[in-house]
BAMI-945891 format. One line per 8 residues: their letters; for each residue x, y, z of C-alpha. Coordinates in steps of 0.001 Angstrom, whole numbers, plus 524288, in hexadecimal, padded with zeros to 5 digits. Layout:
BEGIN
a> X/Y/Z; ...
//
This chain:
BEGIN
xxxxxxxx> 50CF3/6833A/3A456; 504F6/68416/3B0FC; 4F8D4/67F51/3B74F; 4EF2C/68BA2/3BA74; 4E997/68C7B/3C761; 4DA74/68E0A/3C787; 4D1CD/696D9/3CDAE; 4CFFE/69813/3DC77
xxxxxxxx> 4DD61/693CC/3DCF8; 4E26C/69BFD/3D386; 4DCB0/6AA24/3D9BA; 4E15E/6A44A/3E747; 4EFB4/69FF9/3E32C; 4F031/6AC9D/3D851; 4EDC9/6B66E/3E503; 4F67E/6B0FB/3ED96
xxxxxxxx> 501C7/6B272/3E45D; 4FC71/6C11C/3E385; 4FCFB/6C14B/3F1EF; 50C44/6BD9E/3F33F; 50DFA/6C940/3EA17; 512F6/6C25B/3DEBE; 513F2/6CAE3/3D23B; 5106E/6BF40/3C9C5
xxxxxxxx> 50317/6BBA1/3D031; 4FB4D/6C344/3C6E4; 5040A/6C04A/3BB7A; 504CA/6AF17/3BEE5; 4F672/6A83C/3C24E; 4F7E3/69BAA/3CD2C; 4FD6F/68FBC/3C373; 504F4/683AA/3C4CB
xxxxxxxx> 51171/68471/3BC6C; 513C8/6768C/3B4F3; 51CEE/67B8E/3AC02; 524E8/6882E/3B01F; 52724/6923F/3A34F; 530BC/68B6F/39B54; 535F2/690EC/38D4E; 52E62/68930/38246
xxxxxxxx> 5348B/689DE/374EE; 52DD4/69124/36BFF; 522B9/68B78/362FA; 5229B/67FAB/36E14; 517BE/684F8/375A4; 50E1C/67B02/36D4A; 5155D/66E54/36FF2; 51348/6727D/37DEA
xxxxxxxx> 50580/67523/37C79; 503F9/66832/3763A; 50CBE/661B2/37F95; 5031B/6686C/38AA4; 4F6DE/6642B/383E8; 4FB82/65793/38476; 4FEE3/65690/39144; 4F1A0/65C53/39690
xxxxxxxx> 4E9C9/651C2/38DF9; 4F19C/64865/39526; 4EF25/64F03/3A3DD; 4E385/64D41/3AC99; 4DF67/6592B/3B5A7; 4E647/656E2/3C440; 4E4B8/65FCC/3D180; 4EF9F/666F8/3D865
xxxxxxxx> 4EFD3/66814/3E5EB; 4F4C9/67726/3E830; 4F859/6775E/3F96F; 50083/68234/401A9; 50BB3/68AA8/3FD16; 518AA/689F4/3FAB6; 52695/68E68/3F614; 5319F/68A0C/3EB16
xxxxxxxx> 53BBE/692F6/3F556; 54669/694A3/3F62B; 547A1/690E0/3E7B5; 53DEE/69BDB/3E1D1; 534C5/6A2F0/3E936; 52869/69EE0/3E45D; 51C9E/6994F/3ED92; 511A9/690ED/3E8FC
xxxxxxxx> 506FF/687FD/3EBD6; 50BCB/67ABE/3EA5D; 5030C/66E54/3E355; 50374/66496/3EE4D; 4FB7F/65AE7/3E60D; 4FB67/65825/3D7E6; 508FF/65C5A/3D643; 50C8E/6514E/3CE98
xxxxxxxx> 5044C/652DD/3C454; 5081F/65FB3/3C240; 51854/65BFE/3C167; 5136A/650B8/3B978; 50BEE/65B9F/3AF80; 51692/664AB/3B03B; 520B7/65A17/3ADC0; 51A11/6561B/3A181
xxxxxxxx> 5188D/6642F/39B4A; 5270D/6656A/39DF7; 52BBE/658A2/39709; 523BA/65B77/38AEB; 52703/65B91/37D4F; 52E7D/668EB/3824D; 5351B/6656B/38F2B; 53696/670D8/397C6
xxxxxxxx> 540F7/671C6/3A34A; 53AB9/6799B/3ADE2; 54439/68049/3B915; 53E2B/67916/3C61B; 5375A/66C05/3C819; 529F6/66CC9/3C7AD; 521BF/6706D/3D388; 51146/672F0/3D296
xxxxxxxx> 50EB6/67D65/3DA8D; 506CA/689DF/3D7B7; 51002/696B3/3DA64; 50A58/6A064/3E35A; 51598/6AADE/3E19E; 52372/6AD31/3DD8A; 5266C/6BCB7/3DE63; 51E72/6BFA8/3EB2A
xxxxxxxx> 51FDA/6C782/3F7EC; 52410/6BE85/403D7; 51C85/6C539/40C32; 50FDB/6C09D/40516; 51375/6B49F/40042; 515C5/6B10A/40E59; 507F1/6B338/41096; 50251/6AD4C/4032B
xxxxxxxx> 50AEA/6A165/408B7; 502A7/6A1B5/414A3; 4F4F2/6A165/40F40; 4F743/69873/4052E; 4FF9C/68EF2/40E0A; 4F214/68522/40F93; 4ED45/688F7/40096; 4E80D/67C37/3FB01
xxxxxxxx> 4E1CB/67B18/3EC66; 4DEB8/66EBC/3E423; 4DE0B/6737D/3D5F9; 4D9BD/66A77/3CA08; 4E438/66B84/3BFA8; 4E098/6697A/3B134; 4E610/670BF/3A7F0; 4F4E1/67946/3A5AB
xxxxxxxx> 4F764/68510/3A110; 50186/68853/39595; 506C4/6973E/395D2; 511D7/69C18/38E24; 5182E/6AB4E/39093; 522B2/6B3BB/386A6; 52A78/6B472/392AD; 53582/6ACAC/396D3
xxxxxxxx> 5325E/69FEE/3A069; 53B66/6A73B/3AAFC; 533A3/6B363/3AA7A; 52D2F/6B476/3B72F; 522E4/6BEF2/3B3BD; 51F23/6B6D9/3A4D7; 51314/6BA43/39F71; 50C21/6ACD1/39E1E
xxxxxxxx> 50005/6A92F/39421; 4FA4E/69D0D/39266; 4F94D/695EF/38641; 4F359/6886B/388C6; 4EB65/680A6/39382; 4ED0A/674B2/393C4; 4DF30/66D47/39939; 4E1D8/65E4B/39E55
xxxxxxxx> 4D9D8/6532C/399B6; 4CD78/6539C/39D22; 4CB80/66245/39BFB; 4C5DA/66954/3905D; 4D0D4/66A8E/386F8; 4DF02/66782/388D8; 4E366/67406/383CC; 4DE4A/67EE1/38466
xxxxxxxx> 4E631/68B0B/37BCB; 4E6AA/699E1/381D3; 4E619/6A571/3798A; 4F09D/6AEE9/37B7B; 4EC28/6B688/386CA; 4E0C3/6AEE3/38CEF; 4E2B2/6ACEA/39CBF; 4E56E/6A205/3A24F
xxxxxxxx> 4DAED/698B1/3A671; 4D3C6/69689/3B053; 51496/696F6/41A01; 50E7B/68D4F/4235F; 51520/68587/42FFC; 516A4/679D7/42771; 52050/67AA6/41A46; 5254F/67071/41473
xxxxxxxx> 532AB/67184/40B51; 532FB/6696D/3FD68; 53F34/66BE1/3F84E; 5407B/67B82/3F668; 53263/67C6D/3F614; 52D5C/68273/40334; 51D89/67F87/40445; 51339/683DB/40F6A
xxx> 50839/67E61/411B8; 4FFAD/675E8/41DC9; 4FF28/669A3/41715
//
């Protein structure tokens, strides 16, 4: 379950991951993760359509705040762009998709942040750390994406295809239902430590 990022952010955030190298830049387009893939028994994917619909009726579109870069090391080596603002609505929209009528028990707490690579080169990511170390983006957030895969949730390289979008009120419909195979829609002087995350940026 993520939030897509839109266009110019997307391009922007999408070639930066290709520039640290990462195999999966082509493969994974620039989202916010509010539910990480999670096993859902089979013939239960409607009740958490409905349970999605539901919850979108019920949500008004917000901003996020994206601002700087950092890191979840030493515990995984993944760096992102963090949401400095409108982070609680997020954990407050990821909570409730995870305490539905089919609770699901993620591995770490929830964190907003948009990933900018996982399997990269150090030698570029150092420098995609660098230029995007004062990156600042206010996106308007109104609708979440529902994408299932054959694979299994721990499968790094899963082949993902999404099969509902979920529009919140006061957009056109509150669900909108994808055909199999349609796209998806449209380090500086100061750091600062927050628990293991490590994050860059001037501000």
């Amino acid at each position: 379950m993520t939030i897509e990022i839109a266009d110019p952010w997307r391009d922007l955030l999408q070639q930066a991951r290709r520039a640290c190298c990462d195999p999966l830049a082509d493969r994974i387009p620039p989202h916010l993760t509010l539910l990480a893939p999670a096993s859902i028994p089979q013939g239960r994917l409607e009740v958490m359509s409905d349970h999605l619909e539901s919850l979108a009726r019920t949500s008004r579109p917000f901003s996020i705040t994206l601002h700087g870069i950092a890191s979840f090391l030493p515990l995984a080596s993944v760096v992102y762009v963090p949401v400095v603002d409108g982070g609680r609505t997020c954990t407050a929209l990821a909570s409730a998709i995870r305490n539905g009528p089919i609770p699901v028990i993620q591995r770490y707490p929830f964190h907003p942040h948009i990933t900018i690579a996982q399997q990269a080169d150090p030698a570029a990511l150092e420098r995609v750390c660098r230029s995007l170390m004062d990156f600042e983006a206010t996106i308007t957030v109104d609708r979440m994406l529902l994408s299932v895969s054959s694979d299994a949730p721990s499968n790094p390289d899963a082949s993902w295809r999404p099969v509902g979008e979920f529009h919140f009120a006061g957009h056109e419909s509150s669900l909108v239902r994808m055909q199999r195979g349609r796209e998806q829609p449209d380090a500086s002087r100061h750091r600062s430590v927050h628990g293991p995350r490590l994050r860059w940026g001037r501000r």
